[in-house]
C-alpha positions in Angstrom: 41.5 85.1 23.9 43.7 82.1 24.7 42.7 82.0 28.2 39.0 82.1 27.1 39.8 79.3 24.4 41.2 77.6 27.7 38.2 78.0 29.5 36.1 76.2 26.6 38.2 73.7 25.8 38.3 72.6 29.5 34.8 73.1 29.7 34.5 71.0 26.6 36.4 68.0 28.3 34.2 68.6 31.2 31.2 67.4 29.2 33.2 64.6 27.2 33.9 63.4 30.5 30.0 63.5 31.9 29.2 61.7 28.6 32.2 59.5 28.5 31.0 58.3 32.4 27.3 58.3 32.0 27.9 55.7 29.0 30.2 53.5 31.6 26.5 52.6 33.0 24.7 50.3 31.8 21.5 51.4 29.5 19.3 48.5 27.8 18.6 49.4 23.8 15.7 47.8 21.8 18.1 46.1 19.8 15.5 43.6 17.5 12.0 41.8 18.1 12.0 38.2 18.0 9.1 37.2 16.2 6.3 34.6 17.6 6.8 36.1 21.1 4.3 34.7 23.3 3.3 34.3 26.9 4.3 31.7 29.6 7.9 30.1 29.5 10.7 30.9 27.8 14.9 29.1 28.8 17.8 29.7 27.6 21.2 27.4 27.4 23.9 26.4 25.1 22.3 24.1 22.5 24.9 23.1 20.0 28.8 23.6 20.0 29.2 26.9 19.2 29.8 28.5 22.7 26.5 31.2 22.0 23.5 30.6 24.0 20.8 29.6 22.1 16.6 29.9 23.1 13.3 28.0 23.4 10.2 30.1 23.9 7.1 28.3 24.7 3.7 29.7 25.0 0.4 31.0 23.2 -1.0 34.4 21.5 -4.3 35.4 22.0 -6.3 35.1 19.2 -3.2 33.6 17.1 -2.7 29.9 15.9 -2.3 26.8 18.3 -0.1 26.7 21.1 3.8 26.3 20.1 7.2 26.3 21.0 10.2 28.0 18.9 14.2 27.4 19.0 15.8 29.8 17.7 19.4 29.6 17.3 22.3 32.2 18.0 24.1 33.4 14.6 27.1 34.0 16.7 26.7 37.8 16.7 23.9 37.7 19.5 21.0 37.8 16.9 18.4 35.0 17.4 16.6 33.4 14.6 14.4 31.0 13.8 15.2 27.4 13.9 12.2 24.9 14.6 9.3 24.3 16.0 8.4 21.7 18.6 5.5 20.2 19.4 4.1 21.5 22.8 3.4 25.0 23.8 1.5 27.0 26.3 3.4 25.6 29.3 6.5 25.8 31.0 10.0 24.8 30.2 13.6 24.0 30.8 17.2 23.4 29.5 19.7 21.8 31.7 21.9 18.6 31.2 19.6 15.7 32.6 21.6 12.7 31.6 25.5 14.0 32.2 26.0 14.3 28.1 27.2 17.5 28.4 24.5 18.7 25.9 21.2 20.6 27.3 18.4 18.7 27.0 14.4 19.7 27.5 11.8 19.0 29.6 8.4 20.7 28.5 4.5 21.1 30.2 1.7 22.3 27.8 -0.8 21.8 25.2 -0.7 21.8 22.0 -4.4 22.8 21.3 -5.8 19.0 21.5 -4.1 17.7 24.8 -2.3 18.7 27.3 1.6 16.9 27.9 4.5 16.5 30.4 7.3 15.2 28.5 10.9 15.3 28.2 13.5 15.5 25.3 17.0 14.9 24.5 19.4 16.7 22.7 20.9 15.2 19.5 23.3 18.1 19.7 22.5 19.3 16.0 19.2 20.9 18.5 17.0 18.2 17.1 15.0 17.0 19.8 13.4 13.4 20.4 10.8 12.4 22.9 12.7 10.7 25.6 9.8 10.3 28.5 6.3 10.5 28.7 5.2 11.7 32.4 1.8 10.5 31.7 0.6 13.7 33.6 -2.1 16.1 32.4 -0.8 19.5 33.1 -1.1 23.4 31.5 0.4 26.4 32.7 2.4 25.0 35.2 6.3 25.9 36.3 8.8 23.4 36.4 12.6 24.1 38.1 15.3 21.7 38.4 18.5 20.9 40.9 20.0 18.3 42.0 18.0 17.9 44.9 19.0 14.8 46.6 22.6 15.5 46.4 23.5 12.1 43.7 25.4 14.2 40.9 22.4 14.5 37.9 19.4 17.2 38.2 15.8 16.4 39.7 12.8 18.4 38.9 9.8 20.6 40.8 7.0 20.4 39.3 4.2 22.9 40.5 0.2 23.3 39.1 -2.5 21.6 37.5 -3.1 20.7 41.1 0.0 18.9 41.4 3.1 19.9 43.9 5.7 17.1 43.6 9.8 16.3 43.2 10.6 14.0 40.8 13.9 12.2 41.2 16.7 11.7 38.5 17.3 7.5 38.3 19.8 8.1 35.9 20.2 8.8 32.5 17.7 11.4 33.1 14.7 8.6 33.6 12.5 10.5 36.2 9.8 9.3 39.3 7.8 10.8 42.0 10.0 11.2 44.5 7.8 13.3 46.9 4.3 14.8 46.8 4.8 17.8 48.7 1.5 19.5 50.3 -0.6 22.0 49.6 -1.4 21.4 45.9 -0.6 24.2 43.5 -3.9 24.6 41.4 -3.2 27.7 39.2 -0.5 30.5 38.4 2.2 28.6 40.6 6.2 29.7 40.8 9.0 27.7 42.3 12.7 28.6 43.1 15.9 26.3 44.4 18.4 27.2 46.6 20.7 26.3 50.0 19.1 29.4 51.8 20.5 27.6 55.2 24.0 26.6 53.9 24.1 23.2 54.4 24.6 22.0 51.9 22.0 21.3 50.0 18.7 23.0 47.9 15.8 24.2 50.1 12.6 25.0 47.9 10.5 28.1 47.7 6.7 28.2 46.5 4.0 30.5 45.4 0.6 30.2 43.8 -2.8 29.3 44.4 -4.4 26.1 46.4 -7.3 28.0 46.4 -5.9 30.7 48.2 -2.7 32.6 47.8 0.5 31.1 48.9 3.9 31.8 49.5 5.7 28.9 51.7 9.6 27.9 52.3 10.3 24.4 52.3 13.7 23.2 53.8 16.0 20.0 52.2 16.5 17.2 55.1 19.7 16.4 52.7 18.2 13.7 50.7 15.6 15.4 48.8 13.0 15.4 51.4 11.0 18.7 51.6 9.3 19.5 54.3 7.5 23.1 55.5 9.4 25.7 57.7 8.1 29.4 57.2 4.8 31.0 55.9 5.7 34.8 54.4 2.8 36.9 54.1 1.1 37.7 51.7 0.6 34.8 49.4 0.9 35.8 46.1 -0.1 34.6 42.6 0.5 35.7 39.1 3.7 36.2 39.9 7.4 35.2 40.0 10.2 34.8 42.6 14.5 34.6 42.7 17.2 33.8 45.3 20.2 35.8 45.3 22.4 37.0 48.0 21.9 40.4 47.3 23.7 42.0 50.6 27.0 39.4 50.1 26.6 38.4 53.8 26.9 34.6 52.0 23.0 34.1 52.4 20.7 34.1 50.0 18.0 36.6 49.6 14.6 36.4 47.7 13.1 38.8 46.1 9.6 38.2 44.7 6.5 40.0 42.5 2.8 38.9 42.1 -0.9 40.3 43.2 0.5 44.1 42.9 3.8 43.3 45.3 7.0 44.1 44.5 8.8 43.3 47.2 12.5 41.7 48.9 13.0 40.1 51.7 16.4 39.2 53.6 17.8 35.8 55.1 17.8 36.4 58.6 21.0 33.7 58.3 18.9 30.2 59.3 16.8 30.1 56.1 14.2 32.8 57.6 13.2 35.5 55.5 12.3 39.0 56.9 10.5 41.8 54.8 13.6 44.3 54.0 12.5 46.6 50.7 9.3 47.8 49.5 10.0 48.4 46.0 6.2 50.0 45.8 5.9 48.6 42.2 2.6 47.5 41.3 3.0 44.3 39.7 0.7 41.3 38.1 1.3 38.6 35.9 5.1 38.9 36.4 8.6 37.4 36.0 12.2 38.5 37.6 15.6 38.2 36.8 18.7 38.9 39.2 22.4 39.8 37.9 24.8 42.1 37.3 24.0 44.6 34.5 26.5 47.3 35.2 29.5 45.4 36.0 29.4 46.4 39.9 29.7 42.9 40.9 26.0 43.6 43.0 22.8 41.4 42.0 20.6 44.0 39.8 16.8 43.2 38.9 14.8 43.1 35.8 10.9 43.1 36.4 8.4 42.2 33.5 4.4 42.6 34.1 1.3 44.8 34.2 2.6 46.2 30.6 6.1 47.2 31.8 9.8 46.4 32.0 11.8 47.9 34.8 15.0 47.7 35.4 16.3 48.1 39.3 19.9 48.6 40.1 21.0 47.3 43.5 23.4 49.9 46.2 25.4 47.3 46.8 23.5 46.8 50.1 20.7 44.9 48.6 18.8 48.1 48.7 17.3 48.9 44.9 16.8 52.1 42.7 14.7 52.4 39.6 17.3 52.8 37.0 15.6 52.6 33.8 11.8 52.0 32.3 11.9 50.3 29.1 9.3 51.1 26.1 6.9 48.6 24.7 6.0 46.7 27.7 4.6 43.3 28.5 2.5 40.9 30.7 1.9 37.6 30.6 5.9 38.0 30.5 8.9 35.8 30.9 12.7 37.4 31.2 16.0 36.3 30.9 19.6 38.0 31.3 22.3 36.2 29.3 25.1 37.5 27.3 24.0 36.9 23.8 27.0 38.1 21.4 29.7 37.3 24.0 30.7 41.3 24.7 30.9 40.7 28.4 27.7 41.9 29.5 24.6 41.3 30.1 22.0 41.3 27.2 18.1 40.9 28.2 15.5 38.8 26.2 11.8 39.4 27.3 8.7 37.5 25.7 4.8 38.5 26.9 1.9 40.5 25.7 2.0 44.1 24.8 -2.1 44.6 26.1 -4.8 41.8 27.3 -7.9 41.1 26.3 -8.5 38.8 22.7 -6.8 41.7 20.8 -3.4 41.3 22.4 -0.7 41.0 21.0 2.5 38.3 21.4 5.9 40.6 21.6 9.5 39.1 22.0 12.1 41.5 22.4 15.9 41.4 23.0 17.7 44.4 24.1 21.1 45.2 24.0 23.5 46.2 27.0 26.2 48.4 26.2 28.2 49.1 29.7 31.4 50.1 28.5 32.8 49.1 32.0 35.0 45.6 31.7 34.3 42.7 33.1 36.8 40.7 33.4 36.9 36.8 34.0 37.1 35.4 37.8 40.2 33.6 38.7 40.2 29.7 37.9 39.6 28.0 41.3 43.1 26.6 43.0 44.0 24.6 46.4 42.0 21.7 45.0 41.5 19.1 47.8 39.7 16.3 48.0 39.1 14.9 51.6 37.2 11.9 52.9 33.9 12.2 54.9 32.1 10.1 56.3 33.3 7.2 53.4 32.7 9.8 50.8 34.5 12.6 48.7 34.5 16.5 49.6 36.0 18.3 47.1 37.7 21.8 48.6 39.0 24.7 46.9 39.5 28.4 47.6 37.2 30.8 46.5 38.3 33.0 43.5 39.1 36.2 43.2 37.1 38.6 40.6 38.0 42.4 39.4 34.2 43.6 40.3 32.3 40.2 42.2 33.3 40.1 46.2 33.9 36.5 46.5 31.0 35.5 48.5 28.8 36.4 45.3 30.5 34.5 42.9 29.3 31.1 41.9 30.7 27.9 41.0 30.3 25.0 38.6 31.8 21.5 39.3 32.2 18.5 37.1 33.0 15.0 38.3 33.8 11.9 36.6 33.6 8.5 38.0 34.9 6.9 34.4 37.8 8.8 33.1 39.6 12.5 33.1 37.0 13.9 30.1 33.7 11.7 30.2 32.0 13.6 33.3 29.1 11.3 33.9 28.8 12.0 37.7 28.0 15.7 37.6 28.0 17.2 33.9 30.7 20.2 32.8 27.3 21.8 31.2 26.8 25.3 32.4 23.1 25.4 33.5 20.5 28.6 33.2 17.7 28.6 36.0 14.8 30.9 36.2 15.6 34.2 38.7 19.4 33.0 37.1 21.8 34.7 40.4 21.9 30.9 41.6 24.0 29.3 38.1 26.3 26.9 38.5 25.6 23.7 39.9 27.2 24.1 43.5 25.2 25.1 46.5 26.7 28.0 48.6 29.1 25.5 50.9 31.3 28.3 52.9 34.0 27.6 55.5 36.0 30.3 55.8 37.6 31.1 52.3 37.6 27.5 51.2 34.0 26.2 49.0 33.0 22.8 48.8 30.9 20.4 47.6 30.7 16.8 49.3 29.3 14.6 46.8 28.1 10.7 47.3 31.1 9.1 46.3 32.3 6.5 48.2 36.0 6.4 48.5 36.9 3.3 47.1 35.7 4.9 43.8 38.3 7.0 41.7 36.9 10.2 40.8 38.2 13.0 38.6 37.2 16.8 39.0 37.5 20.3 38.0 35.7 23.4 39.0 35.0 26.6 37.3 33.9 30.1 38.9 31.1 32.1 37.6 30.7 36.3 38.2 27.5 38.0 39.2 27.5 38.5 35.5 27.9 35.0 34.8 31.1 35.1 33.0 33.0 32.2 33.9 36.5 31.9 34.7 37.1 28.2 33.0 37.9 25.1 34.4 40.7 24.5 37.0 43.0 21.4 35.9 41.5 18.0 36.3 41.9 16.8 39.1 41.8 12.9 40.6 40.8 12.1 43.6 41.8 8.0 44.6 41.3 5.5 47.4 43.6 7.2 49.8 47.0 4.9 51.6 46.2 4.0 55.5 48.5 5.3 58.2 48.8 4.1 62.0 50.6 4.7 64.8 53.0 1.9 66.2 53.8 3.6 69.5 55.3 6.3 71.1 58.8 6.2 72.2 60.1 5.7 74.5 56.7 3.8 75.8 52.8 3.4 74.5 50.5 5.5 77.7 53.3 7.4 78.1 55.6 9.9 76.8 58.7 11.3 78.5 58.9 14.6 76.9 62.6 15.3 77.0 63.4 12.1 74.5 60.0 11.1 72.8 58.7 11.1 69.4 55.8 9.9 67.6 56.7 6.7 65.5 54.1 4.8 62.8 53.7 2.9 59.7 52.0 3.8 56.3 50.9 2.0 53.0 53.7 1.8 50.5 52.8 5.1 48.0 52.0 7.5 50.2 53.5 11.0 49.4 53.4 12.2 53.0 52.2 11.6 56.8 50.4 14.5 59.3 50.5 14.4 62.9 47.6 15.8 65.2 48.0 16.3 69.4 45.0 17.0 71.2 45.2 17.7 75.4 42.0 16.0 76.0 41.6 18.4 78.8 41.4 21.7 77.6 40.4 20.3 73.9 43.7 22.6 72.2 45.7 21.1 69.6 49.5 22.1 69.1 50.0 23.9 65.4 53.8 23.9 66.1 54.4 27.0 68.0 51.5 27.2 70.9 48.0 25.0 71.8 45.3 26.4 69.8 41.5 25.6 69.5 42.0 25.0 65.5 41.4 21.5 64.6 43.6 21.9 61.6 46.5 22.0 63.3 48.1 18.9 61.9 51.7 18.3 61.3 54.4 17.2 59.0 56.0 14.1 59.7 58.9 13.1 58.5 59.8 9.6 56.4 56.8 8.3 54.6 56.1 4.8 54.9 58.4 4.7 58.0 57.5 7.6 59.7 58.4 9.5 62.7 57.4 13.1 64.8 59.9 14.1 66.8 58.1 16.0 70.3 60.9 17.7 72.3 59.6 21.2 71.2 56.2 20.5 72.4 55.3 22.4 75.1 53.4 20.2 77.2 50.5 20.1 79.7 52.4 17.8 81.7 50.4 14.9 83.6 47.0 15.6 81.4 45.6 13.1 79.2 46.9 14.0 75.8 46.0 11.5 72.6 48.0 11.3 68.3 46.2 10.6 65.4 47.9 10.3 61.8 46.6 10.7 58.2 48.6 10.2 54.7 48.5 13.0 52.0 49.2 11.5 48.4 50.5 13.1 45.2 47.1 14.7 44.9 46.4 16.2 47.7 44.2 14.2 48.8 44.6 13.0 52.7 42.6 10.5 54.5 40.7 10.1 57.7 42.2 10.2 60.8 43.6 6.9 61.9 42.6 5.6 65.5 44.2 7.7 68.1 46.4 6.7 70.6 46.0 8.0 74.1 49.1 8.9 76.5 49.9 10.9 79.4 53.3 13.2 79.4 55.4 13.5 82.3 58.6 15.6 82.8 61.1 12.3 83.4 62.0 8.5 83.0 60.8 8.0 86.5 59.3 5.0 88.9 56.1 5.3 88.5 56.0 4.6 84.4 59.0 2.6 84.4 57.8 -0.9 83.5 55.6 -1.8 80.8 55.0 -3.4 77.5 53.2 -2.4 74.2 51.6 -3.0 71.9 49.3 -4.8 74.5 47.2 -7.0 73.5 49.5 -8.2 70.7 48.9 -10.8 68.2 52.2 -13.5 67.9 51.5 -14.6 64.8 52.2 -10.9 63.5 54.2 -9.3 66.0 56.1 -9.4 69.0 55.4 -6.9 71.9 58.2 -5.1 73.6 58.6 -5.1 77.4 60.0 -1.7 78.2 61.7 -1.0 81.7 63.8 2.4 83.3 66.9 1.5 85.3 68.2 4.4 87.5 71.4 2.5 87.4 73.1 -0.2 85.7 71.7 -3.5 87.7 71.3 -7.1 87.6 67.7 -7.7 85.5 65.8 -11.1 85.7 62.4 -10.6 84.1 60.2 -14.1 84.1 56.5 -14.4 82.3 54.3 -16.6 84.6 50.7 -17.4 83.1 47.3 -17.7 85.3 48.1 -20.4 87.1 51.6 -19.3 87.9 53.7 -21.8 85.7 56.8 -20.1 83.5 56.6 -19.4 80.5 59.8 -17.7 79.4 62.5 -15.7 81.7 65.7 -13.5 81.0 68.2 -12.5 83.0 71.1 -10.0 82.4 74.0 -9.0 85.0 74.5 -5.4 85.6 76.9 -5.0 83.0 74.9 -6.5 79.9 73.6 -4.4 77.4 69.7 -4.9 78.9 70.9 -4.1 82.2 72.4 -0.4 82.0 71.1 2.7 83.2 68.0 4.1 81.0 65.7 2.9 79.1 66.1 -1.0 78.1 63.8 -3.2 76.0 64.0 -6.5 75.2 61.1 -8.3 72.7 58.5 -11.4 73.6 57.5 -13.0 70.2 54.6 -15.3 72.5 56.3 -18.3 72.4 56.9 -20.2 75.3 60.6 -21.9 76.4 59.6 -25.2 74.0 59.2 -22.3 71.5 55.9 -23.1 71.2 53.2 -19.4 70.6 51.3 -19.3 73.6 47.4 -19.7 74.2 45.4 -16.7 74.0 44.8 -15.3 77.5 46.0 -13.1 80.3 49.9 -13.8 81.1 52.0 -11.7 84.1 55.6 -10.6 83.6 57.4 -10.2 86.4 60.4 -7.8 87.1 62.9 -8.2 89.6 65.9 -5.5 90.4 67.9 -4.2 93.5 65.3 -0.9 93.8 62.4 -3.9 94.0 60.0 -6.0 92.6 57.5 -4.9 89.5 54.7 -6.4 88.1 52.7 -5.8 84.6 49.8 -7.3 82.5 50.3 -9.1 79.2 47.5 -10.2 77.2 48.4 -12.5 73.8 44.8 -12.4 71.4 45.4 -14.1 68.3 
């Protein structure tokens, strides 16, 4: 009898542990309707101060009163409700933070039953909105998407439909104009998407919809904004709705689209190409998509709306997806969001649409509840914060974060920059933006080299900046800000020469010897052999170009070389940057080229540097090798052979011993007047011979 009561009770934790697992998965619940659902648009961002995200639905109902748009506020516990109502409807529309306030504003198509509008709104914070710009544009159901296209730290806007297929750029202060009427036209049931699908840097632009005939076109970003065509993808489509998301984590992002009975995704073949890659054999019209991560695998999953149904896909984790789950009371007409409404730590789905078509349809709005049991918890706040100068501008590096479920090529990030002070962010705003198809939030495109992100702004140098960056999960939970950082005008280094002579180093007794602003924190040292193009890291000649070295001293500086192991009698050249307090180091100053050889011998041992030299700032030191101590007379003759200045030194002086000696020319002449600009000759004479060398003075 016990053994039996053994046999059920382990049976018994058998099933509690089936049940227990299968509840670790994610499974959308209706949890309540919103009421006034409707068709066309709906966004979703943070409109006030309480940290819940908050929604804006925007649309029509067949048969129902005049077109409309609804707020409706987050009571903290994930329930929306009611708040407003705002003038347009029956369009499209978006939240993001135009004017760097760090509140979401609006920008809204439509009609409310008398006109039709383009307009935009700001945010009072309390989310009252007021009419900020009139785009004096007649437009309907058209889809607007936003990014900061032309790489200037605020968002511009795509605007597709009604005919019209244009960017519109960001002036400031979120005042918008036409920027760039991009060909074909979109006349009817159009869909746009943003995204670096090349990684350079900047957002590349996706389009469906009608010009007459289906469409489906990739535009790619010449980095200022400028679109212009680069691949056709059969079929066009219509009626439908497209997303980028690197779904594979190969650091490329996919696209995965719906419309005219597709359902399909296709792959980035790693330029910005796309290639079919999954079938999904749904049937789909009138259609919208969302990608992220409902089950807290750190993959991209998809949630498809249209033709009277709501699927949800999982993804394999090789961008391959499975039908996971068909949810009851579907819609069409639809719009679908993924955000996590009451804060749990996953993903909750809002859907808006019609339940049937005809006149006797009906507007639906539904919210469902996620209830993975699987925790997700926050990615690691960004660190090794740099800021480096390129090209005259900031690029601001940091590594990627690290995540419990999200491989680090999937996670996103959010940066905010300040050109004013450490909290008022007016370059690119701290406000965490929502676009459609969602897998692309955060603000910085997918900049990769090798585990380090970036973003290279247009900030000139001279400019103090202040920064912080934030990581976002496939879930988008965000990790919070990093530190501010500040990012200043960075100190100026050179090289004075190298010892013991400029063109050429002797490598048993040279070092590396320069000058910095006062302030730096630190000096680097790069050697490059010209001829094989290898640098030396400190140990052996490698092709890294970051293989720069620690000098020592700071505004005096120095590199010792007698470890190097040299190429000797190859063309070798020294550059030097400064690091400050930061972090921050600055370009390369101007390289100095010289040749190493295994002795003080003959053949280098007379010359003088720096050369030219300028006597009202300097003096130039004429450098000569003694195989033994000697009598030394050295004379400076100028073109026409007249002295200028001579020295002369018996054999047992101290600039006539064995070695290296030096003795200084500050370009004045023996009535100790400086010397005319020109070409002068100095002229060495020891017991070994006589040796001749080049001076040029340039004032």
């Amino acid at each position: 009898m016990g053994a039996l009561n053994l046999r059920i009770n382990n049976f018994t934790i058998f099933l509690l542990f089936l049940l227990t697992a299968s509840d670790n998965y994610a499974k959308f619940t209706n949890w309540y309707n919103i009421s006034g659902g409707m068709d066309a648009s709906c966004a979703i961002n943070l409109l006030n101060e309480d940290n819940y995200p908050d929604l804006i639905l925007s649309g029509s109902v067949p048969g129902g009163p005049p077109n409309n748009s609804w707020i409706l506020t987050n009571n903290r516990h994930g329930k929306l409700e009611n708040y407003n109502s705002i003038l347009l409807g029956g369009g499209s529309v978006v939240l993001f933070d135009y004017n760097n306030d760090n509140k979401a504003e609006m920008i809204q198509t439509g009609s409310d039953g008398g006109g039709t509008y383009f307009k935009s709104y700001t945010n009072s914070g309390s989310m009252i909105f007021n009419e900020y710009q009139d785009f004096n544009l007649s437009t309907y159901h058209d889809y607007l998407s936003y990014g900061d296209i032309d790489i200037d730290g605020d968002n511009d806007l795509i605007l597709a439909g009604s005919g019209y297929f244009r960017s519109y750029t960001n002036y400031g202060k979120g005042h918008y104009g036409v920027y760039q009427n991009i060909t074909p036209g979109v006349t009817s049931w159009p869909a746009t998407t943003l995204g670096d699908i090349d990684n350079d840097g900047d957002l590349d632009l996706i389009m469906t919809g009608s010009d007459g005939s289906s469409q489906f076109k990739v535009y790619k970003n010449n980095g200022s904004g400028i679109f212009s065509f680069y691949q056709d993808i059969p079929p066009g489509i219509t009626h439908g709705s497209i997303a980028l998301g690197d779904i594979d984590a190969d650091k490329y992002l996919d696209l995965v689209m719906t419309g005219e009975g597709y359902s399909r995704v296709y792959k980035n073949t790693g330029n910005g190409a796309f290639s079919l890659y999954q079938n999904l054999g749904l049937s789909i019209l009138e259609s919208s998509i969302a990608l992220g991560d409902i089950n807290s695998d750190g993959s991209l999953d998809l949630i498809i709306t249209g033709s009277f149904s709501i699927q949800v896909l999982t993804n394999n984790g090789n961008g391959t997806y499975d039908l996971y789950q068909r949810l009851s009371r579907g819609i069409s007409k639809s719009s679908v969001l993924l955000s996590d409404l009451d804060n749990d730590g996953d993903m909750d789905l809002i859907t808006s649409g019609y339940t049937n078509s005809g006149a006797t349809g009906t507007g639906l709005g539904q919210v469902f509840s996620n209830k993975c049991q699987i925790l997700n918890l926050q990615p690691d706040i960004p660190s090794g914060m740099q800021a480096q100068d390129v090209n005259g501008y900031w690029k601001f590096i940091w590594n990627a974060s690290a995540d419990d479920h999200t491989v680090p090529a999937l996670l996103n990030y959010k940066i905010a920059i300040s050109t004013v002070s450490s909290n008022v962010f007016n370059y690119s705003s701290e406000m965490i933006d929502y676009p459609r198809g969602q897998a692309n939030i955060g603000n910085v495109p997918q900049g990769w080299k090798g585990s380090a992100c970036y973003y290279q702004s247009k900030i000139p140098v001279t400019t103090t900046a202040f920064w912080k960056v934030c990581a976002l999960d496939t879930s988008f939970k965000d990790s919070g800000y990093c530190q501010v950082q500040k990012a200043e005008k960075l100190y100026s280094s050179r090289i004075i020469k190298l010892e013991p002579s400029s063109g050429i180093y002797f490598q048993s007794t040279g070092k590396i010897i320069g000058d910095a602003e006062k302030g730096c924190a630190s000096v680097e040292v790069r050697i490059k052999n010209l001829k094989n193009n290898k640098y030396w890291n400190g140990n052996n000649w490698t092709e890294s170009t970051n293989s720069w070295l620690n000098a020592s001293g700071k505004e005096e500086w120095e590199y010792g070389c007698k470890s190097i192991n040299w190429v000797l009698g190859e063309q070798h050249y020294a550059e030097c940057r400064t690091v400050n307090s930061y972090g921050n180091r600055s370009q390369a100053g101007l390289k100095v080229e010289f040749i190493p050889v295994w002795s003080l011998s003959e053949q280098y041992s007379f010359c003088n540097y720096p050369n030219p030299f300028d006597p009202n700032k300097e003096t130039t030191c004429i450098e000569y090798l003694l195989q033994n101590n000697d009598d030394v007379k050295i004379m400076i003759f100028d073109i026409n052979g007249g002295v200028v200045r001579q020295w002369d030194y018996p054999g047992s002086s101290g600039n006539a011993k064995q070695g290296i000696n030096r003795i200084y020319w500050d370009g004045k002449n023996v009535k100790n007047y400086i010397v005319a600009n020109g070409v002068y000759f100095c002229y060495l004479k020891i017991s070994s011979g006589k040796y001749l060398t080049k001076i040029i003075v340039l004032k």
